[in-house]
MARFI-176391 format. One record per residue (C-alpha): residue in three letters; x, y, z. Coordinates in steps of 0.2 Angstrom, whole numbers, plus 5000, padded with zeros to 4 digits. Layout:
alaXYZ;...
***
This chain:
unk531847494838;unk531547584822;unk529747574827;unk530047654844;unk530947804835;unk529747844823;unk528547854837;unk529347984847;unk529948084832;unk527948064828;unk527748154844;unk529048274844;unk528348324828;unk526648354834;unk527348464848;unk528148574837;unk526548584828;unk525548604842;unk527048764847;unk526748854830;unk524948824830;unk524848914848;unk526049034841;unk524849084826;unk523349134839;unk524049304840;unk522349414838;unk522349594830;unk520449684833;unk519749784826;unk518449884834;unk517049964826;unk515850074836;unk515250254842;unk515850354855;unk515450214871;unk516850144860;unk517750274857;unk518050294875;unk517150464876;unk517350584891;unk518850474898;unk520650554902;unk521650444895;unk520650354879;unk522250274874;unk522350144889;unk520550124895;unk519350154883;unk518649974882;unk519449924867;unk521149964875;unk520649864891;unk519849714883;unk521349704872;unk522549694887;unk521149574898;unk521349454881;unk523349464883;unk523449414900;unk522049294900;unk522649234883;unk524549254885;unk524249304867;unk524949474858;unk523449564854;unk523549714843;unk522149814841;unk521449974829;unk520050084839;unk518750144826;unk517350204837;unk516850384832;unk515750484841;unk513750494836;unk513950354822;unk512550264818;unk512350094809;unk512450214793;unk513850304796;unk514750124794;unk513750044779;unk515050024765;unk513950114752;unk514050284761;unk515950284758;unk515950384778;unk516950254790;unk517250114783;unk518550164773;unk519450194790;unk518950014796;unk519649944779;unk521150034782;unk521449984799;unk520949794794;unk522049784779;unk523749844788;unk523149734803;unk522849554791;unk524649604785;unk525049544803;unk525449364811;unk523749294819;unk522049294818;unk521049444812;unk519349514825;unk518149644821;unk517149664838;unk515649774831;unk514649884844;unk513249984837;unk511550034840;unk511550174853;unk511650324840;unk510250234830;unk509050214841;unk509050434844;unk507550524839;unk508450654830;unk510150724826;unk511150564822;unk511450504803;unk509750424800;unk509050414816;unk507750364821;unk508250194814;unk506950054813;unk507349894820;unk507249784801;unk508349934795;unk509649914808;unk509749724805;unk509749764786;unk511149884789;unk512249784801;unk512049634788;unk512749754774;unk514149784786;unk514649614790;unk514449554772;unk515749684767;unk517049634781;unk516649444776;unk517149484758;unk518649574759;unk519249474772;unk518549284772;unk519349224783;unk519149344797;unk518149324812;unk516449444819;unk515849454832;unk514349564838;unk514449654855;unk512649714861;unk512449894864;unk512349944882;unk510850034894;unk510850234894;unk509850314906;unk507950344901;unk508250544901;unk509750544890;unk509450704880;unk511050804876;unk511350864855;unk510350714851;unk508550664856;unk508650484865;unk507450484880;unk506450334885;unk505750294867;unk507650294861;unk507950174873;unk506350054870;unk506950064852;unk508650004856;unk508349854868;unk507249814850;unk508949784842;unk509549654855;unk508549504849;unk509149544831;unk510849544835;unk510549344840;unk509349304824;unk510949404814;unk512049304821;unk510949114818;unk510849184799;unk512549174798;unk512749014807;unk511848944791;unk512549034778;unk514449074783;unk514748964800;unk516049004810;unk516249164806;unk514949284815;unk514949254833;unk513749334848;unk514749434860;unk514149514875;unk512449524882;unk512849554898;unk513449724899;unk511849804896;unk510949724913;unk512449764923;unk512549944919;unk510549954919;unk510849904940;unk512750004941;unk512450164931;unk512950294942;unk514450194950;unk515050154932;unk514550284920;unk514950474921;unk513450584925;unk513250704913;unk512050884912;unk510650884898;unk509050924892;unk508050834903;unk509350834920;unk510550744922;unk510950584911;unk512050424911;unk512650374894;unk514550354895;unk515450224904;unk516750314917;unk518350244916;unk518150084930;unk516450034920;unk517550084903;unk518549904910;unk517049824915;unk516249844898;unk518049804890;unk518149654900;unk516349584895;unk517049594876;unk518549504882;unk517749394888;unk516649344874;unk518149354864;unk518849244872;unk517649104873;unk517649114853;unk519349074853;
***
């Protein structure tokens, strides 16, 4: 009799464990990005920039609270971000610090490579491909240091069209130089596997293919140097692109 009571206390136990374990998975992103981020050229950045959507996909998906800090800026480059040049992370820190102070886990969802691969005009664009892996390992160390227990994971940046020209110089060699990025984001990602595992996660690498075929359904058209580009997702590619994070989010928790 004793025996049989111990057993389901055991269990009951183990349910409440398994409650307050479920209850900890709350997520609180952080997004860190340029102005694809950002949720540039959209009405209403607050609720469909991608970061606002993936977070809400993850909630329903989840049935988690997510909340969420959008630090996309506008023409950023790998640079602008690097801890040494004292220009955005301090805002990323920021944000990360006041959202560790919260119940669940803490996410930076990093999507960067767009504004580095321009010819000119963006902070120290062109940038080579070793640089940008050099840059983004500066990042992620940081955000590993200050927060250890946190989680990475690396979205890849996404197709622009061939002609993008507008303040910044992109064109078809911008482009060649960011698809260059994509296979170190993955090697980034197996370093870490060694040194740090399960930490640094790949996120999406799908977006990038589905916009190459979508782009004028899902981005908006814009006027520029060299006619009319496609660089910004409009605000139904804006959940498509938001739900591609979410999704590789999601299949790291």
């Amino acid at each position: 009799m004793i025996k049989s009571q111990m057993k389901y206390l055991l269990f009951f136990l183990c349910l409440i464990g398994i409650g307050l374990s479920l209850q900890a998975q709350n997520l609180n992103i952080v997004y860190i990005g340029n102005s694809i981020t950002k949720g540039a050229l959209l009405e209403n950045r607050e609720m469909d920039s991608p970061p606002a959507q993936a977070s809400r996909y993850i909630e329903q998906h989840k049935n988690i609270k997510v909340v969420y800090r959008n630090c996309g800026v506008s023409g950023m480059t790998t640079l602008n971000f690097l801890p040494i040049s004292n220009q955005q992370f301090p805002k990323v820190k920021l944000a990360a610090s006041e959202l560790s102070q919260l119940e669940g886990k803490l996410l930076f969802s990093i999507s960067l490579g767009t504004n580095d691969s321009a010819s000119t005009v963006a902070f120290g664009a062109p940038v080579s491909p070793e640089q940008y892996y050099t840059n983004m390992q500066a990042i992620i160390n940081e955000l590993l240091r200050l927060y250890p227990e946190s989680i990475v994971v690396v979205q890849s940046p996404i197709w622009y069209s061939p002609n993008t020209y507008n303040s910044a110089i992109y064109l078809n060699e911008g482009l060649k130089r960011l698809t260059s990025y994509l296979p170190l984001i993955t090697k980034l990602v197996d370093f870490y596997d060694i040194v740090n595992p399960g930490h640094v996660f790949l996120g999406d690498i799908h977006a990038y293919d589905f916009f190459k075929e979508h782009y004028k359904e899902f981005f908006t058209p814009e006027e520029g140097n060299a006619g009319r580009f496609y660089l910004h997702p409009n605000k139904e590619g804006a959940a498509i692109l938001g739900k591609y994070w979410a999704e590789a989010i999601m299949k790291i928790l």
